[in-house]
VOGUKE-151801 format. One record per residue: z, x, y of N, C-alpha, C in turn; residue in three letters; residue number from 1. Coordinates in Angstrom, 3 decimals, padded with zeros to 6 digits. Each point is the difference from the previous one (the first is absolute). Example, Ala and Ser with C-alpha at 12.3 -4.5 7.8 and 13.67 -1.06 7.14 Angstrom:
! VOGUKE-151801
LUMKE      n.c3      n.c1      n.c2     ca.c3     ca.c1     ca.c2      c.c3      c.c1      c.c2    r    k
LUMKE   007.800   013.190  -005.690   000.000  -000.890   001.190   000.000   000.900   001.200  ala    1
LUMKE  -000.720  -000.350   001.050   000.060   000.820   001.190   000.730  -000.770   001.090  ser    2
***
This chain:
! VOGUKE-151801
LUMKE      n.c3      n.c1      n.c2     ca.c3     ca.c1     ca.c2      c.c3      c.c1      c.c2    r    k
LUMKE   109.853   018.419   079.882  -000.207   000.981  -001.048   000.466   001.392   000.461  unk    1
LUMKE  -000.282   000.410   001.335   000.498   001.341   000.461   000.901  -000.036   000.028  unk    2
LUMKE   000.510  -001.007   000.705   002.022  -000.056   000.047   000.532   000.237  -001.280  unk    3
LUMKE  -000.625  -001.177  -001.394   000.390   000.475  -001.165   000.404   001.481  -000.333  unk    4
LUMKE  -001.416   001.126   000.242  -000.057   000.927  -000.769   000.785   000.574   000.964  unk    5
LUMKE   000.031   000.433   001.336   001.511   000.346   001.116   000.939  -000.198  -000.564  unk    6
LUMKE   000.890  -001.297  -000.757   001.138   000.058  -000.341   000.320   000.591  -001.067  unk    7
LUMKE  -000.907  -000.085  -001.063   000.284   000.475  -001.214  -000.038   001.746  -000.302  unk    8
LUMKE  -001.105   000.809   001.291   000.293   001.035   000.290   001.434   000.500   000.725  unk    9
LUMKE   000.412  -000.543   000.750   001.550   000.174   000.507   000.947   000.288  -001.205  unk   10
LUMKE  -000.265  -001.390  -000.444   001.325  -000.430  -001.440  -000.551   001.432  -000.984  unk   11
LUMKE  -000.938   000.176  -000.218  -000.253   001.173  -000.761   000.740   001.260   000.366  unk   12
LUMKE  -000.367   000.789   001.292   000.738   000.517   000.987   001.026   000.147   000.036  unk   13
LUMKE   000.864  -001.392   000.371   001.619  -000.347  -000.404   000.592   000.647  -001.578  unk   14
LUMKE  -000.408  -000.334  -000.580   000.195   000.460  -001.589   000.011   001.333  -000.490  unk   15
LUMKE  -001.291   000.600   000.072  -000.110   001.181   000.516   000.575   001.027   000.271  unk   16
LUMKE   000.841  -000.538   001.110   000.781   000.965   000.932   001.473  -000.392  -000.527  unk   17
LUMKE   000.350  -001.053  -000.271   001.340  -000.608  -000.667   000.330   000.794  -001.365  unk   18
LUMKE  -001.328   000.172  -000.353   000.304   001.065  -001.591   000.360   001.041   000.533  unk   19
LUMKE  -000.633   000.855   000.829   000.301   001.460   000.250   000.876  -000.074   000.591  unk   20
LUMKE   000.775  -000.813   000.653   001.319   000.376   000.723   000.790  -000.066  -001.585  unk   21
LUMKE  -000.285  -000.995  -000.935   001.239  -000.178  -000.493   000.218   001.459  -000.994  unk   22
LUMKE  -001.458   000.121  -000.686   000.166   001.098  -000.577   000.972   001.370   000.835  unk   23
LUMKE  -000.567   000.409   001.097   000.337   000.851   000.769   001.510  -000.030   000.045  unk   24
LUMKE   000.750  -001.723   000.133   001.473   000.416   000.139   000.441   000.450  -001.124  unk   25
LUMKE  -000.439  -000.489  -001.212   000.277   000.276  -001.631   000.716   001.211   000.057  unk   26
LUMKE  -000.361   000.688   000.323   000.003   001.696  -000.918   001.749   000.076  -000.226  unk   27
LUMKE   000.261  -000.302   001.070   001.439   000.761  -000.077   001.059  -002.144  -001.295  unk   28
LUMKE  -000.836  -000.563   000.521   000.430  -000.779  -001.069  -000.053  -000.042  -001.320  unk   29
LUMKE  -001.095   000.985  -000.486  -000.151  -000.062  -001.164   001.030   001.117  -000.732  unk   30
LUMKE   000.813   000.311   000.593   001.299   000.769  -001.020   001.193  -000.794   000.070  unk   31
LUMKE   000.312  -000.449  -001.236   000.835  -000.400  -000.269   001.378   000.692  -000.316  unk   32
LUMKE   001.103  -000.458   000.914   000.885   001.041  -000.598   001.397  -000.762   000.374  unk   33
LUMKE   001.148   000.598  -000.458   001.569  -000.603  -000.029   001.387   000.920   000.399  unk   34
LUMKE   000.825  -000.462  -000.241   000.903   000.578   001.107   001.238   000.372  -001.512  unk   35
LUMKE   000.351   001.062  -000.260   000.822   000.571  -001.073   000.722  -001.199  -000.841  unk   36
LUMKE   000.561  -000.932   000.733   000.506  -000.824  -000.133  -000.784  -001.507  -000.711  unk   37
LUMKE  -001.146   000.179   000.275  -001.368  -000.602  -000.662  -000.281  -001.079   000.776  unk   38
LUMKE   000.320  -000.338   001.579  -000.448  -000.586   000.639  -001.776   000.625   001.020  unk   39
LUMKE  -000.578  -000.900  -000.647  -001.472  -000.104   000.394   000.316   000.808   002.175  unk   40
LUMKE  -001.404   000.294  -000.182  -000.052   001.186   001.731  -001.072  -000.927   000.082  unk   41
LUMKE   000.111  -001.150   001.469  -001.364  -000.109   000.216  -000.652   001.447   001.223  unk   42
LUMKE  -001.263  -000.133  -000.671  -000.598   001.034   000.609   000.017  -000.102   001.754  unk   43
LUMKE  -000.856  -001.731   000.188   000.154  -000.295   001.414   001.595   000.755   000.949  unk   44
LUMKE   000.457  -000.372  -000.697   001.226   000.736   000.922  -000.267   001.296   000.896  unk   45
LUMKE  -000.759   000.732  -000.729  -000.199   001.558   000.336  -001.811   000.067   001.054  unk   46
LUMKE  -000.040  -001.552   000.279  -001.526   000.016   000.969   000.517   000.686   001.325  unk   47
LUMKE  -000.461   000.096   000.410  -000.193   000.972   001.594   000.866   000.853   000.039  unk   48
LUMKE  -000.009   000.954  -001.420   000.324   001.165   000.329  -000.524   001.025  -001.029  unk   49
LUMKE  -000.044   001.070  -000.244  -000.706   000.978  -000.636   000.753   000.143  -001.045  unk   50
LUMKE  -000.680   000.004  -001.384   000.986  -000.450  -001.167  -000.859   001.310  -000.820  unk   51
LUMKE   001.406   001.369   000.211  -000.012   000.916  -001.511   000.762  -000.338  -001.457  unk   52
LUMKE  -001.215  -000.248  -000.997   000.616  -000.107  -001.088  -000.159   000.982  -001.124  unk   53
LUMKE   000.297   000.631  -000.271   000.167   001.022  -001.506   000.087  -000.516  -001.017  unk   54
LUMKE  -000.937   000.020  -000.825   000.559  -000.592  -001.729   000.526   001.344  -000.531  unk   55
LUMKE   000.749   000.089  -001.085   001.155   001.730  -000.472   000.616  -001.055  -001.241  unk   56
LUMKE   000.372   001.253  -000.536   000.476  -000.414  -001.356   001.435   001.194  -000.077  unk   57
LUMKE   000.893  -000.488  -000.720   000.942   001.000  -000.298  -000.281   001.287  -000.990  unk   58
LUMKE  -001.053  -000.059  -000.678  -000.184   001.011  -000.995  -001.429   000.885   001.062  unk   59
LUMKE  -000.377  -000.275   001.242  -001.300   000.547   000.339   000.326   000.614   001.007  unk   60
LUMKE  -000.063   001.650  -000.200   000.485   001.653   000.540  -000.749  -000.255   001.471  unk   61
LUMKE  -001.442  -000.402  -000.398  -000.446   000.202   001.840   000.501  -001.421   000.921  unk   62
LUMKE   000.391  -000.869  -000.797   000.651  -000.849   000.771   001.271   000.247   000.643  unk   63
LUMKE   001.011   000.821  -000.644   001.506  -000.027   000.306  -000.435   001.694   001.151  unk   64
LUMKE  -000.727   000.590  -000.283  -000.543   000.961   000.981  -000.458  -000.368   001.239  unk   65
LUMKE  -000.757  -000.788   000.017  -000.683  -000.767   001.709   001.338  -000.034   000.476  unk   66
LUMKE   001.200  -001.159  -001.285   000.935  -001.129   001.178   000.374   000.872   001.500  unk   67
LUMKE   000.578   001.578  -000.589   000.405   000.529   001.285  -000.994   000.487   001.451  unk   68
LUMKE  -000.711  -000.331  -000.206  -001.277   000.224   000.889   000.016  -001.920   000.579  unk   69
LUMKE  -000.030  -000.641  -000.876   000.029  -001.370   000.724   001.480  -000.727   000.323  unk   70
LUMKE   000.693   000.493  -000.685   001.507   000.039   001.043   000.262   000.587   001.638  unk   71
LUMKE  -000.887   001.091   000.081  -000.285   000.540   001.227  -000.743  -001.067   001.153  unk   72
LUMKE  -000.970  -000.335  -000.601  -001.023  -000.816   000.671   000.550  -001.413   000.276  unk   73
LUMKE   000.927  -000.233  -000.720   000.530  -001.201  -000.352   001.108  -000.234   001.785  unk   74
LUMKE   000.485   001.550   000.037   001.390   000.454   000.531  -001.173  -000.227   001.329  unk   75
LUMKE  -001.038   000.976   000.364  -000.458  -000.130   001.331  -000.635  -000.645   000.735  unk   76
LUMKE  -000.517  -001.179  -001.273  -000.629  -001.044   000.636   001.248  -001.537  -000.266  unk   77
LUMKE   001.334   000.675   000.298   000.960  -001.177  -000.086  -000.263  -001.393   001.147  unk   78
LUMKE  -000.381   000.425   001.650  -000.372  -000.856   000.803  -001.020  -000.260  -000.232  unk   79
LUMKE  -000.971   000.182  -000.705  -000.735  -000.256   000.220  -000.905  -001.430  -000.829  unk   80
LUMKE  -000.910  -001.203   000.133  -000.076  -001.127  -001.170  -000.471   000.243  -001.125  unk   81
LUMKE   000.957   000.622  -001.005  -000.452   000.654  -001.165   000.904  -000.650  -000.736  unk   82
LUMKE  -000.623  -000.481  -001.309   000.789  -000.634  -001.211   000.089   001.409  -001.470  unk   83
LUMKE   001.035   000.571  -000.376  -000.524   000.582  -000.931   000.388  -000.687  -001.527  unk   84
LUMKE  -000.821  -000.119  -000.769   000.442  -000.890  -001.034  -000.399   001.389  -001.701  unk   85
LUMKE   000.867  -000.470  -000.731   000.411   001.150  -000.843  -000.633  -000.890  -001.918  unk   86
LUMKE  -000.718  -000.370   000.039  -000.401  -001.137  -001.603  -000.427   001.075  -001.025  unk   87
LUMKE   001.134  -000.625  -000.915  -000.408   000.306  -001.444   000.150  -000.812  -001.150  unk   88
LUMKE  -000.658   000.087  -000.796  -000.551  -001.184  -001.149   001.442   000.347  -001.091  unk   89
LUMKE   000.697   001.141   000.348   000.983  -000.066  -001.078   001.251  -000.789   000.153  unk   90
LUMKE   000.954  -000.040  -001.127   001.407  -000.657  -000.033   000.939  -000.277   001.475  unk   91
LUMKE   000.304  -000.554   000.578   001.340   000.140   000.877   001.159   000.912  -000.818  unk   92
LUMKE   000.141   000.139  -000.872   000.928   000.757  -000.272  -000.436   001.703   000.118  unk   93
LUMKE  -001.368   000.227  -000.464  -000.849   001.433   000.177  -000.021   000.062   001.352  unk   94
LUMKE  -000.447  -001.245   000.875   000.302   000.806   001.747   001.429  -000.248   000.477  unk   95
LUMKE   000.367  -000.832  -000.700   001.781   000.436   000.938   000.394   001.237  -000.323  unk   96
LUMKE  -000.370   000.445  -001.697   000.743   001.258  -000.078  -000.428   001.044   000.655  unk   97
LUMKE  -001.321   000.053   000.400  -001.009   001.160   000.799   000.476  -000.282   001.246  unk   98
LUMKE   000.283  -000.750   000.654   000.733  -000.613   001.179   001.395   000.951   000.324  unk   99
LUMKE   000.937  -000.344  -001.478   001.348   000.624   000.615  -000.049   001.672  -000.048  unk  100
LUMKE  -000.883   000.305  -000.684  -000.008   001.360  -000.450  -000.944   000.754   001.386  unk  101
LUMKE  -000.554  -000.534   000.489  -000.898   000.188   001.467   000.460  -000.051   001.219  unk  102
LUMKE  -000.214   000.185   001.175   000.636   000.066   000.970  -000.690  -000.654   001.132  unk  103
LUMKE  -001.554  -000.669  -000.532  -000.785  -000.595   000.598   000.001  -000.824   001.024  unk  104
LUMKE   000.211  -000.619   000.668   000.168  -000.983   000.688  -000.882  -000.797   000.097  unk  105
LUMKE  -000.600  -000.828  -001.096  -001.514  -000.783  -000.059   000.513  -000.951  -000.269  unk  106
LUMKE  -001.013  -001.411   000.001  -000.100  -001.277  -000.197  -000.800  -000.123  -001.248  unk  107
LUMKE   000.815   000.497  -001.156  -000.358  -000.197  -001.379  -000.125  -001.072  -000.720  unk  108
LUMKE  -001.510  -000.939  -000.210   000.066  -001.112  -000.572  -000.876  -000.360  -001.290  unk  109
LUMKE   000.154  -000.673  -000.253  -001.063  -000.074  -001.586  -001.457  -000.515   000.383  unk  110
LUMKE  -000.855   001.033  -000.633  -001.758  -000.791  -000.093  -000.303  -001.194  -000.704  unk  111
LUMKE  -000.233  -001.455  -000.044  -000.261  -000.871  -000.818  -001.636   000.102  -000.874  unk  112
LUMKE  -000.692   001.111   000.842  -001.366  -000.207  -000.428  -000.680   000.922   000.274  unk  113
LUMKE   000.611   001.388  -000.254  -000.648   001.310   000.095  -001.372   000.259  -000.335  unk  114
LUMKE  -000.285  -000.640  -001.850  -000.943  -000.367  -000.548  -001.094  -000.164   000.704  unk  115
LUMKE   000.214  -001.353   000.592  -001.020  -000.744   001.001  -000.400   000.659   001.280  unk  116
LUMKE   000.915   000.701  -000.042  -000.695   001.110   001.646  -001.017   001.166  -000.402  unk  117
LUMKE  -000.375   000.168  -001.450  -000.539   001.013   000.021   000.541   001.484   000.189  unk  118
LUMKE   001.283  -000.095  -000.115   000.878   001.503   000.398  -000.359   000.425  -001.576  unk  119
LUMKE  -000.096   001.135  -000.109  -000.581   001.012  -000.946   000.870   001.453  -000.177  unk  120
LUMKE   000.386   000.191   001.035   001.063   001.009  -000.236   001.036   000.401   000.984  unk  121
LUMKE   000.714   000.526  -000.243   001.191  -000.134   001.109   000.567   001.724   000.327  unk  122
LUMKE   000.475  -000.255   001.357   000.001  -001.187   000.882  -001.016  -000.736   000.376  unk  123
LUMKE   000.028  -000.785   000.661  -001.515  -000.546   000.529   000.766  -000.697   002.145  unk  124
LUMKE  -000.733   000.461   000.440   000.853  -000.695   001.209  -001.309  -000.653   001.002  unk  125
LUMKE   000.264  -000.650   000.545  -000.353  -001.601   000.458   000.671  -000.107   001.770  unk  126
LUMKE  -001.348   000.167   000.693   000.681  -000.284   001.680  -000.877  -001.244   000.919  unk  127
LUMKE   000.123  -000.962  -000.058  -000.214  -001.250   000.590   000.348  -000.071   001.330  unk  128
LUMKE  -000.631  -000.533   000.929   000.076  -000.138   001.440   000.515  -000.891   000.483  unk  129
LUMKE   000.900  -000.424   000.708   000.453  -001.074   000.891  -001.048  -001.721  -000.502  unk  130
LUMKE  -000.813   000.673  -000.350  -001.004  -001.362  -000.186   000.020  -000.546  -001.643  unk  131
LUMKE   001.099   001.181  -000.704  -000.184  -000.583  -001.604  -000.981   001.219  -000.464  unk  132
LUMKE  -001.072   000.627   000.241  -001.247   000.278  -000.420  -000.364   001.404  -000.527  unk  133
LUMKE   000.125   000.262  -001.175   000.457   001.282  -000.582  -000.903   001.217   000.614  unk  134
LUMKE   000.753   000.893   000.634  -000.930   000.827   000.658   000.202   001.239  -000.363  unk  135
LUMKE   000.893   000.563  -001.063  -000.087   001.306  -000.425   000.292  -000.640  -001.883  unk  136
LUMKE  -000.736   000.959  -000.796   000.668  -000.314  -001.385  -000.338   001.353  -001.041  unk  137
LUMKE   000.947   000.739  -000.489   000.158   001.215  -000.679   000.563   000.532  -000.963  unk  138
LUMKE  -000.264   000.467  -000.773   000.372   000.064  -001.705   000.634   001.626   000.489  unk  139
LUMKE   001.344   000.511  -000.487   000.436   000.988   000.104   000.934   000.914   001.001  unk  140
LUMKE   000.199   001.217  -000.469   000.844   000.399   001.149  -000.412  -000.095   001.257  unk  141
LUMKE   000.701   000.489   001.149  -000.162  -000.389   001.301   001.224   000.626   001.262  unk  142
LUMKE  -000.281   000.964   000.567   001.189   000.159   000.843   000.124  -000.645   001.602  unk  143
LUMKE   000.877  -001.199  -000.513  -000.567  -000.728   001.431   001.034  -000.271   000.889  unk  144
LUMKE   001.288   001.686  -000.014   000.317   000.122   001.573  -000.673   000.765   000.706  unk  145
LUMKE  -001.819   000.632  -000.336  -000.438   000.865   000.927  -000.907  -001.023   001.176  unk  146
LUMKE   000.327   000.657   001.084  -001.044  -000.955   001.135  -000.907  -000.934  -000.178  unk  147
LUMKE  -001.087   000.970  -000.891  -000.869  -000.547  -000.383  -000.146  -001.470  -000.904  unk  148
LUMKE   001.007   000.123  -000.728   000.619  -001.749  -001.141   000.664  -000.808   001.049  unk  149
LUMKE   000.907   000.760   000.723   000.805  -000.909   000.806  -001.138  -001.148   001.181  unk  150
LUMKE  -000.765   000.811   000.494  -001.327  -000.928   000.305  -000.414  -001.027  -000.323  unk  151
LUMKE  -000.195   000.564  -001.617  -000.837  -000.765  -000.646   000.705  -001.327  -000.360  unk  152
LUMKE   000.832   000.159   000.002   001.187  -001.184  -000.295   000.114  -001.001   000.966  unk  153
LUMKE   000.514   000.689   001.276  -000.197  -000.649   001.334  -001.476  -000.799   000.512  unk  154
LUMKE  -001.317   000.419  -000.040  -000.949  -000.756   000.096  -000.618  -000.504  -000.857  unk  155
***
């Protein structure tokens, strides 16, 4: 009977802990997103390394205002394991044209499920850790070539 209730406490245990890992890797899985061209991004790709993402829209002033502040950041943390990813819920044709008319140098791809993230206003930007696990998340402007962002990015 003790052994019984021993195992079934373990297996409980086991389970348990099997949820919270899985949840925990989630975060950075749960954005769905695609490549201009409309080939699907798996997220896994971007595990063990620090993944900046920006949601921006072509019509949104404090969005196209940050980019040059995160073009900077983009530029000084080039060695360093940083993904920067650029999603917006609009047309490929609205970001190619914001694309040629820009001088950006981003990895501009489409949001499949902006909706579902709860983004509310834009920009909104999103910094996940080497582990998947969303560790910064922020509605609005942001100047993040000063020390202080560049940090924040990095850890």
């Amino acid at each position: 009977m003790i052994y019984t209730i021993k195992r079934i406490s373990i297996l409980i245990i086991i389970v348990v802990f099997l949820q919270n890992c899985k949840e925990n890797q989630s975060d950075l899985d749960k954005i769905e997103l695609q490549t201009l061209d409309g080939t699907p991004i798996d997220m896994d790709d971007f595990k063990n390394k620090t993944v900046f993402i920006n949601f921006w829209a072509t019509w949104c002033k404090p969005c196209i205002q940050e980019m040059p502040t995160i073009a900077k950041a983009q530029e000084v943390l080039k060695d360093k394991n940083v993904v920067f990813l650029f999603p917006s819920n609009e047309s490929v044709d609205l970001i190619e044209g914001f694309k040629e008319r820009k001088s950006f140098d981003f990895n501009y791809v489409q949001s499949k499920n902006l909706e579902a993230l709860n983004i509310v206003a834009l920009p909104t930007t999103f910094i996940f850790n080497p582990k998947g696990e969303l560790i910064f998340s922020e509605a609005g402007f942001r100047d993040w070539s000063t020390e202080e962002n560049l940090a924040l990015i990095t850890h």
